[in-house]
N, C-alpha and C positions, 0 to 999 in steps of 0.2 A: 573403486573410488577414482575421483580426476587425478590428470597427473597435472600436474603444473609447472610454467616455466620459471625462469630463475630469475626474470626479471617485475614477477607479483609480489604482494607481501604475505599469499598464503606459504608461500615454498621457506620462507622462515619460521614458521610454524614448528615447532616441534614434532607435534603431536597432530595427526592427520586434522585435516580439514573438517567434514563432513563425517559421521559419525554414524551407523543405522540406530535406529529408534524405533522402538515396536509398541512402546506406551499411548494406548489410547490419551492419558493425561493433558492437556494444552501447557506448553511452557514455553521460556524462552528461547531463542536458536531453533524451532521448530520450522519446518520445511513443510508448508502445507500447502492446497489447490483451494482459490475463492474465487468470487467475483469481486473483482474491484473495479472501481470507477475508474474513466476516463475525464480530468479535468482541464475545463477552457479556461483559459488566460480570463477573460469574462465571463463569467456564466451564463446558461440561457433560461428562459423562464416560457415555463409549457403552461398552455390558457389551453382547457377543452371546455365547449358549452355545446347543451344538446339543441340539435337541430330543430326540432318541434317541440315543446312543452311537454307534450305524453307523452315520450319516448326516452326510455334510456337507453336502450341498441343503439343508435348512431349519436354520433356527436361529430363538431368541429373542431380542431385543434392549431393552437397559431405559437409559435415559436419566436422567440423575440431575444434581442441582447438583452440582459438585464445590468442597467449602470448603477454602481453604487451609492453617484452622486444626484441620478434623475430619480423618478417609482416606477414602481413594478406596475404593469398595466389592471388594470380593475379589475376585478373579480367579476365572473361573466353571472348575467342575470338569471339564466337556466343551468345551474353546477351541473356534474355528468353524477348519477349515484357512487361509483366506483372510483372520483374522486373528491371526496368530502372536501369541506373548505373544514378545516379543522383550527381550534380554535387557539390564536396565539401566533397561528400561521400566517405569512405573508403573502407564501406566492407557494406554488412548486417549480423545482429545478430541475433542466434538464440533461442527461449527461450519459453518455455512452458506458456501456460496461464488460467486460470480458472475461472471461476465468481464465488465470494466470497463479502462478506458482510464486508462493510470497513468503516472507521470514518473519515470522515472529517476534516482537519487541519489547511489546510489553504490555499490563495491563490484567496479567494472566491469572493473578493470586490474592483477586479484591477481599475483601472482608465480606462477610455477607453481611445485608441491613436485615435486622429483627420487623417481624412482619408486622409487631406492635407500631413500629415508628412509619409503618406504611398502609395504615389501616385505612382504607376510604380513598386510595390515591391511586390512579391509572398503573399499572403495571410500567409501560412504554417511560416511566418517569424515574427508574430505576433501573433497567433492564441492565442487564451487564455487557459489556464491548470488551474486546481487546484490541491491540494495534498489530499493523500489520505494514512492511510495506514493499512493494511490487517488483517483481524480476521482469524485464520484457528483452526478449529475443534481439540478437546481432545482426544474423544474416540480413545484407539490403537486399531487397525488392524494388526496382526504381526509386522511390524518395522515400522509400520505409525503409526501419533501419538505421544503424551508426557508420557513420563515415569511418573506416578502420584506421584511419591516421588519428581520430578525435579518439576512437578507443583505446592506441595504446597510451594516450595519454590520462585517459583515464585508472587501465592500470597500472601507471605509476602514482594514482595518487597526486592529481592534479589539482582534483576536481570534488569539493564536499557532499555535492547530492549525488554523484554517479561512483558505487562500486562496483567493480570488472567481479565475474564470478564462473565456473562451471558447475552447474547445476547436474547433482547426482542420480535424480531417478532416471529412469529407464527411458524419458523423453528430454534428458537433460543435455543440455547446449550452454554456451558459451553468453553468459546474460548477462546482463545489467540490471545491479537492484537502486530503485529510484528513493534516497532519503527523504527526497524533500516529496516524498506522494505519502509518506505516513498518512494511513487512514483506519478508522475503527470499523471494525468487524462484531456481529451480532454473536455474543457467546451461545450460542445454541451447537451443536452436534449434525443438525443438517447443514446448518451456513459454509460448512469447511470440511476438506476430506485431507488427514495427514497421509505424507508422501511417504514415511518409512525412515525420514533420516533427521538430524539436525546439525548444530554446530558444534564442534569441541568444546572444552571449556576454554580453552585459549582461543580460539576463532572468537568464542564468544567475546571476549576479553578486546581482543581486535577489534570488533563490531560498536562496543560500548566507548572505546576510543572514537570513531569514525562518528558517533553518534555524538560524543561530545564536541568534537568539531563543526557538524552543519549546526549545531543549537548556539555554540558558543561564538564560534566565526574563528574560534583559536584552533593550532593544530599543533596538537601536544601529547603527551601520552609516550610509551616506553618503548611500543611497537612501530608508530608512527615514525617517531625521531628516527631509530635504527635505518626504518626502510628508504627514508629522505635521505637518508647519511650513504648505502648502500644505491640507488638510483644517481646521485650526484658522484660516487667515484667512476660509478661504468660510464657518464659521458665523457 
């Protein structure tokens, strides 16, 4: 397991960090591998229309900012088959995406709906998600990357979207989990591969404080206070 230094608020921790976990199960504090989105401060909006009328093999594709405050550009007069205008739909967005190692938060223990009260309705209009949100790598590469002055102020707990972490499995480094990137993930069994490990129940306990501070804007909590009180005697 990582070791950690004395100036994080995992090394207060009692009880180790990271934990192995061999439960097929989905739960929370779970350490798994997805594809998550890359999000633009704007979004962009992807138009394909096919190049000749008979043909769906080729099409054109135009990428646009899309402004909240302007519309989304027209819906093209020849759709491509393989992307329906789907109905209800405005536009489609465009957006990068990568598989990366994310934490489990929440969403994991829905109720199931009775198939009575979803009889004659799309599947897609019920499907189950859970939340997830994303760890991304330290080392800089030219302008990729955390400036390591901005990190260790991260882990002190500076900062409510950025927690400092080292990541246990076997390709695990020194990362940053992104709160303010929560995003839902498709409960299915192929959408996600678990990595073997999760959080303590005190990490957990930790996590849910840290959670209530990017929601709340307040930073409160039992673990929190300590480690505020604990970073302000060592300056």
């Amino acid at each position: 397991m990582p070791s950690y230094p004395e100036d994080c608020i995992q090394y207060l921790a009692n009880d180790d960090w990271w934990v192995t976990d061999d439960s097929n199960v989905l739960h929370r504090g779970m350490l798994i591998e997805t594809y998550v989105q890359f999000y633009y401060q704007i979004p962009f909006q992807l138009v394909a229309e096919r190049i000749a009328h008979d043909d769906h093999t080729t099409a054109r594709f135009a990428v646009s900012s899309l402004n909240a405050s302007g519309n989304a550009r027209p819906r093209p007069s020849l759709p491509v088959a393989s992307m329906p205008q789907l109905q209800g739909a405005d536009c489609f967005i465009f957006n990068r995406a990568k598989k990366r190692p994310c934490l489990v938060l929440g969403a994991v223990e829905q109720k199931a709906v009775k198939k009575v009260l979803t009889r004659g309705m799309s599947k897609a209009l019920t499907a189950p998600f859970f939340l997830v949100a994303p760890f991304f790598g330290i080392p800089q590469k030219g302008r990729s990357g955390y400036n390591p002055q901005f990190v260790d102020r991260i882990i002190h707990a500076e900062y409510s979207a950025f927690f400092w972490d080292i990541l246990p499995h076997e390709r695990g480094c020194e990362s940053i989990l992104r709160l303010d990137q929560i995003q839902p993930i498709g409960a299915h069994h192929h959408s996600y591969k678990h990595l073997g490990y999760r959080l303590s129940e005190e990490a957990m306990m930790v996590m849910d404080e840290r959670l209530d501070w990017i929601i709340s804007g307040e930073r409160r909590g039992e673990f929190l206070s300590a480690f505020h009180t604990l970073i302000t005697e060592q300056e």
